[in-house]
DOLUMSE-449228 format. One record per residue (C-alpha): x, y, z; residue in one letter. Coordinates in steps of 0.001 Angstrom, whole numbers, padded with zeros to 6 digits, always signed. Each point is the difference from the previous one (the first is absolute). Example, Ala and Ser with C-alpha at 12.3 -4.5 7.8 and 13.67 -1.06 7.14 Angstrom:
BEGIN
+012300-004500+007800a/+001370+003440-000660s/
This chain:
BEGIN
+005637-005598-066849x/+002310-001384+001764x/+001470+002661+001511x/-003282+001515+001085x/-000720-003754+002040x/+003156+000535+001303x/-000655+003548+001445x/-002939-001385+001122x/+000921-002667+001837x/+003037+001704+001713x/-002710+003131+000928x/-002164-003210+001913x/+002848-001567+001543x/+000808+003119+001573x/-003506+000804+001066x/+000456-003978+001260x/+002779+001228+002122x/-000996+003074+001348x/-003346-001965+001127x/+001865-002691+001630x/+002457+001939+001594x/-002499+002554+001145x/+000238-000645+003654x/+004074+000570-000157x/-000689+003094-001941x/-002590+001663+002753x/+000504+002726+002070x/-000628+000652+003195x/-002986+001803-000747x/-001509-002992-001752x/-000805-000900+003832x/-002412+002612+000667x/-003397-002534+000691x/-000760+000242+003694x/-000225-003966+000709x/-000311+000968+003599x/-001258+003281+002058x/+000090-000053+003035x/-003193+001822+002168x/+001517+000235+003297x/+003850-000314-000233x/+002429+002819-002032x/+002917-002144+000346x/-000285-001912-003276x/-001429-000972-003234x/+000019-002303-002692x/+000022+001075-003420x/+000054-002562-002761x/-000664+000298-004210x/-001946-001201-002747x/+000550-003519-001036x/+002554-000950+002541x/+000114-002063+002989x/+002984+002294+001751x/-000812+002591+002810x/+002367+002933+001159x/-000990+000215+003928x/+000767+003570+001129x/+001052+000830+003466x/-000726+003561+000697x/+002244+001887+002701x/+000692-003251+001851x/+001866+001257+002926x/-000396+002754+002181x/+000850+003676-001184x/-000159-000941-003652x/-000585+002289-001933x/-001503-000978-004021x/+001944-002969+000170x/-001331-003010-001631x/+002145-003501-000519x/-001773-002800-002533x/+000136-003824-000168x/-001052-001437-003332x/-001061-003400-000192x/+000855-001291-003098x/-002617-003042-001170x/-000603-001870-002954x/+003496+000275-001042x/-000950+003910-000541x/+003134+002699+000672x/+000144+003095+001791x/-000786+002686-001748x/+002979+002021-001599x/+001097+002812+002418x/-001105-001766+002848x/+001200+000649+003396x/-000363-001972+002903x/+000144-003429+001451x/-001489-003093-002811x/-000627-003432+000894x/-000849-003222-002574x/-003460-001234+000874x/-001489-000055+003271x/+002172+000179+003808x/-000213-003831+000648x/+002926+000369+002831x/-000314+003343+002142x/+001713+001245+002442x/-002180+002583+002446x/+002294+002525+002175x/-003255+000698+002031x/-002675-002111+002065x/-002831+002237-001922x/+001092-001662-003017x/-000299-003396+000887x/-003859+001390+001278x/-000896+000400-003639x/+001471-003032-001486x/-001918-001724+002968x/-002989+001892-001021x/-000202-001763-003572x/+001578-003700+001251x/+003256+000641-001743x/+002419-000316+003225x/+001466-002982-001493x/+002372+002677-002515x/+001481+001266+003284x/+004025-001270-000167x/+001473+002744+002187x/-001195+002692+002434x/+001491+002956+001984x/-000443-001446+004000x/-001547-003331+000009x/-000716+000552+003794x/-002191+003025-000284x/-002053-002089-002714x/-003520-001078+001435x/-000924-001678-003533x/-000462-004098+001054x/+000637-000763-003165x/+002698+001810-000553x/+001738-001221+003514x/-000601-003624-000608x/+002327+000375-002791x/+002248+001579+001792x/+003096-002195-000353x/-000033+000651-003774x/-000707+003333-000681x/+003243+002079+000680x/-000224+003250+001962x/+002026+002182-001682x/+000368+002774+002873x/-001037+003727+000175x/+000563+002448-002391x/+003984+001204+000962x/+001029-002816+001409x/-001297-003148-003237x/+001457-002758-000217x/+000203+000174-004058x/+001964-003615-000577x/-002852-001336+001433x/-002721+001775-001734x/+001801-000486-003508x/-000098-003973+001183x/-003953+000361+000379x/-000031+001006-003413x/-003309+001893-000236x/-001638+001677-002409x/-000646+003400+001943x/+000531+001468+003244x/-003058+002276+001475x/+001392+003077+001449x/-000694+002684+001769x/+001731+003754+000749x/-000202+001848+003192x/+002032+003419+000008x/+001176-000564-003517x/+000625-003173-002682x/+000676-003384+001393x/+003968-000222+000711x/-000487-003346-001654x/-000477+001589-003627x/+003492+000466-000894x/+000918-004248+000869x/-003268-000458-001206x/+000959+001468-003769x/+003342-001683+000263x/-001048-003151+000476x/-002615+000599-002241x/-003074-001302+002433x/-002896+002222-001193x/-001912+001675+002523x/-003597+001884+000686x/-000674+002342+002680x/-003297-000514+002166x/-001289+002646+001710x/-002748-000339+001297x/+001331+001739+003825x/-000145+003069-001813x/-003356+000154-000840x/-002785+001816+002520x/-002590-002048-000053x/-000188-003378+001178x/-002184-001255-003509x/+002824+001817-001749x/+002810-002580+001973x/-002627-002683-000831x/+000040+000559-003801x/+003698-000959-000520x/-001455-003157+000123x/-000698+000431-003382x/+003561+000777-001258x/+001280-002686+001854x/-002343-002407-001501x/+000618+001507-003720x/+004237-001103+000698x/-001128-003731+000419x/-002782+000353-003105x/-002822+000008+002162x/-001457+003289-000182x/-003334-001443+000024x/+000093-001723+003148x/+001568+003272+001232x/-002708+002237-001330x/-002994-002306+001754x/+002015-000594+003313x/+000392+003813+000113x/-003629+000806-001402x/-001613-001686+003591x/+001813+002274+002272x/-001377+003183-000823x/-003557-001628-000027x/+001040-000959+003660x/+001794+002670+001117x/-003089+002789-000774x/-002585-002216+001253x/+001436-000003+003228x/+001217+003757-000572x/-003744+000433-000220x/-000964-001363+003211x/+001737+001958+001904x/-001004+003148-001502x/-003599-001031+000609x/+001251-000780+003551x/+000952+003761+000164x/-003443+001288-000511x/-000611-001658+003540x/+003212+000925+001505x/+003431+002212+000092x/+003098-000889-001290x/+002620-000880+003003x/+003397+002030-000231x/+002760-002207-001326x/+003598-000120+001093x/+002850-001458-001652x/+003490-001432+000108x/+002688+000198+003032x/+002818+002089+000783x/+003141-000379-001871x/+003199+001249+002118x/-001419+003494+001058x/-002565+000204-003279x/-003541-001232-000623x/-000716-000445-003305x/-003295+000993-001549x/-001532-000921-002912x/-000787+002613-002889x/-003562+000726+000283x/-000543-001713-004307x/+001875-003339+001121x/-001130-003972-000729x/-000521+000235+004019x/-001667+002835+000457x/-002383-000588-002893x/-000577-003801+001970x/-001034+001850+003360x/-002493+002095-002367x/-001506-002158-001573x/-000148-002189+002900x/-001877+002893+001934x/+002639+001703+002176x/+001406+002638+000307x/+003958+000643-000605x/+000698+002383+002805x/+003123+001790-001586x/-001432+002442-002792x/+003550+001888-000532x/+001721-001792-002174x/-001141+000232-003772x/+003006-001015-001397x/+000819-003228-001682x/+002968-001514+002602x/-000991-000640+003545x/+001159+002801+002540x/+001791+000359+003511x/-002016+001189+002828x/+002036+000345+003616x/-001168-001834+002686x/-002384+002562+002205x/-001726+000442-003526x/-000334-003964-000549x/-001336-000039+004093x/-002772+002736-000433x/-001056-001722-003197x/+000265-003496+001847x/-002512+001302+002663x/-002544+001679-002155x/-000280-003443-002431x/-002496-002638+000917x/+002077-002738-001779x/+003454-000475-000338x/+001446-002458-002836x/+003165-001262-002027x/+002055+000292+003270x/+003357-001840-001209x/+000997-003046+001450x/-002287+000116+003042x/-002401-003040+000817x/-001312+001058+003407x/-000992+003231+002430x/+002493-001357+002782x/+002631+000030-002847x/-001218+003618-001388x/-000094+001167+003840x/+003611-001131+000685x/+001718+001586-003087x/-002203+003359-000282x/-000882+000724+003412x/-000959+003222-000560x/-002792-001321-002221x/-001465-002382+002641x/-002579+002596+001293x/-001408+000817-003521x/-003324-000621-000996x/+000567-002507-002555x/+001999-002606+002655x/-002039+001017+002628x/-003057-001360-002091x/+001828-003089-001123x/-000556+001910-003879x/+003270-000738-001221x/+000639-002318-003085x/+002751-001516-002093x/+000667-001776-003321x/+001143-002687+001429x/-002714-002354-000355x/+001918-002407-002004x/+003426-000402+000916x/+001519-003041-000425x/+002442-001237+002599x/+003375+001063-002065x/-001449+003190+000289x/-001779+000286-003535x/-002699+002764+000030x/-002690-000892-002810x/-001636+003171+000297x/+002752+001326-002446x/-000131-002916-002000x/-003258-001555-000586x/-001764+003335+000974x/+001315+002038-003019x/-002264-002397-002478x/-002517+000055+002880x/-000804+003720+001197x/-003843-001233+000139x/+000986-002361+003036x/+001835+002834+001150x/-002717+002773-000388x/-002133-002783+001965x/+001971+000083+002741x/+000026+003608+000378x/-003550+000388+000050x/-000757-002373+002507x/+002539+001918+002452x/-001177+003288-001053x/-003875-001617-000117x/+000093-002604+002343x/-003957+000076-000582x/+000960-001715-003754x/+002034-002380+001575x/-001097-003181-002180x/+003365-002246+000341x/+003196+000098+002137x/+003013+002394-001156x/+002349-001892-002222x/+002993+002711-000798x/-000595+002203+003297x/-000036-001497+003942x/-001064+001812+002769x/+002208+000756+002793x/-000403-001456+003064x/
């Protein structure tokens, strides 16, 4: 009898153990649960389990040209471990102390009032972020990816760095691993729609534990964005879409937009027309300059045009352009509505988490019939 309570016992304290240590014991597959799908963004998701507090957030192809590559961040809570055979990036508990190697990424922390876990940032001078700036004698800017200043971001001592990849992986990985600074890759540039930039929001907000807030700041935006989407395509029944130029030359190129891009899809749904139907690629393309002229002449608006803030300043550096309809019409507009005086441009901060503002603007230059409000992102050119 004894020997059978024995057996017993042993047989429960192993079931005991097995129970307990459960989470240890889990596979990567355990975290199948989609916590978080996104609707407009393919960037990420968030994928979580039964029973446990920890999340794996996926980034999906996070830089440009990548092809099925997808690097993980688990965020260990509750005192829960990463599953066995994990591979990727783990942090204990939420990101209290962040450091964000873009401006968009201070955007979405703004977004859901959690600024205050900013303690370093890549270019504190191209920051618009008041908040952010009024701290700006203790929160460390660590450089630009190449050229970091990594004594000084080990001194900041923060939980996570928010990356991003361009041509290929951030050259900060390797340092990154050595030092062992865990890091997640936001990508929301990569996405073609501007609610799919938006949505990041939401993975941004699930690294500080506040997926919530993320979820309802991001929720609003849509609602926004098609209502005013919606306006303008009643507008249409009324009227024609105006022909929409882009961009500036660069050297002896002009750079167009593929025809399935965040921009292009902006113009559209703001009711114009993108003027440029040949590329329907994913990368913007060269066009030489005669091309970029005829196309310049035939458009009845002309944004995005660089650093330019006036006609006499357009006129001066692209003479050739001074005749074309657009300037001659005074229909030429910029993003350079809010630009702070060190040179800060908000639009590609602020107007990431914000592409209903932005949509707003367009229609009103495309529409100026809707016009309900001045332009906040765009200016006119005088």
């Amino acid at each position: 009898m004894k020997r059978l309570h024995l057996v017993i016992g042993l047989f429960v304290l192993a079931i005991t153990i097995v129970s307990c240590g459960g989470n240890g014991n889990s596979s990567v597959s355990t975290y199948a649960d989609s916590i978080y799908l996104p609707e407009y963004a393919s960037g990420f998701r968030i994928l979580g389990a039964e029973g446990r507090s920890s999340v794996i957030i996926e980034s999906v192809n996070p830089w440009q040209g990548a092809d099925s590559v997808v690097t993980r961040l688990f965020i260990a809570r509750d005192g829960e471990e990463p599953p066995q055979g994990f591979e990727g990036q783990v942090i204990e508990e939420n990101a209290r102390r962040i450091v964000a190697m873009s401006s968009t990424h201070i955007a979405m922390l703004d977004i859901i009032g959690e600024t205050a876990r900013v303690v370093g940032v890549s270019g504190m001078d191209f920051i618009s972020n008041d908040a952010v700036r009024s701290r700006r004698d203790s929160i460390g800017d660590v450089g630009y990816d190449g050229n970091v200043n990594y004594e000084l971001l080990l001194s900041l001592q923060p939980d996570i760095i928010l990356l991003y990849g361009t041509n290929g992986a951030s050259g900060m990985e390797p340092k990154l691993k050595e030092l062992g600074i865990p890091y997640v890759y936001i990508g929301e540039y990569l996405e073609d729609s501007a609610l799919g930039k938006a949505e990041w929001i939401v993975a941004v907000a699930e690294i500080v534990g506040k997926r919530n807030e993320g979820i309802k700041a991001f929720s609003a935006i849509p609602e926004r964005y098609n209502a005013i989407r919606e306006k303008a395509a009643d507008c249409l029944k009324h009227t024609s879409r105006p022909k929409v130029m882009i961009n500036l030359p660069y050297g002896d190129s002009w750079f167009m937009a593929p025809t399935g891009s965040y921009l292009v899809r902006l113009i559209e749904d703001a009711g114009g027309d993108y003027i440029y139907k040949k590329n329907n690629s994913n990368e913007s393309r060269p066009i030489d300059l005669e091309e970029a002229f005829m196309l310049v002449s035939a458009s009845d608006k002309w944004i995005n045009v660089g650093q330019t803030r006036s006609l006499d300043e357009l006129r001066k550096n692209y003479p050739k352009f001074a005749a074309t309809k657009p300037v001659l019409s005074g229909e030429v507009y910029n993003t350079t509505g809010r630009v702070a005086a060190n040179g800060a441009n908000d639009y590609w901060e602020r107007g990431v988490v914000e592409p209903d503002v932005v949509l707003r603007d367009m229609v009103m230059i495309f529409h100026p019939e809707l016009a309900d409000s001045d332009l906040v992102y765009y200016e006119k050119l005088k």
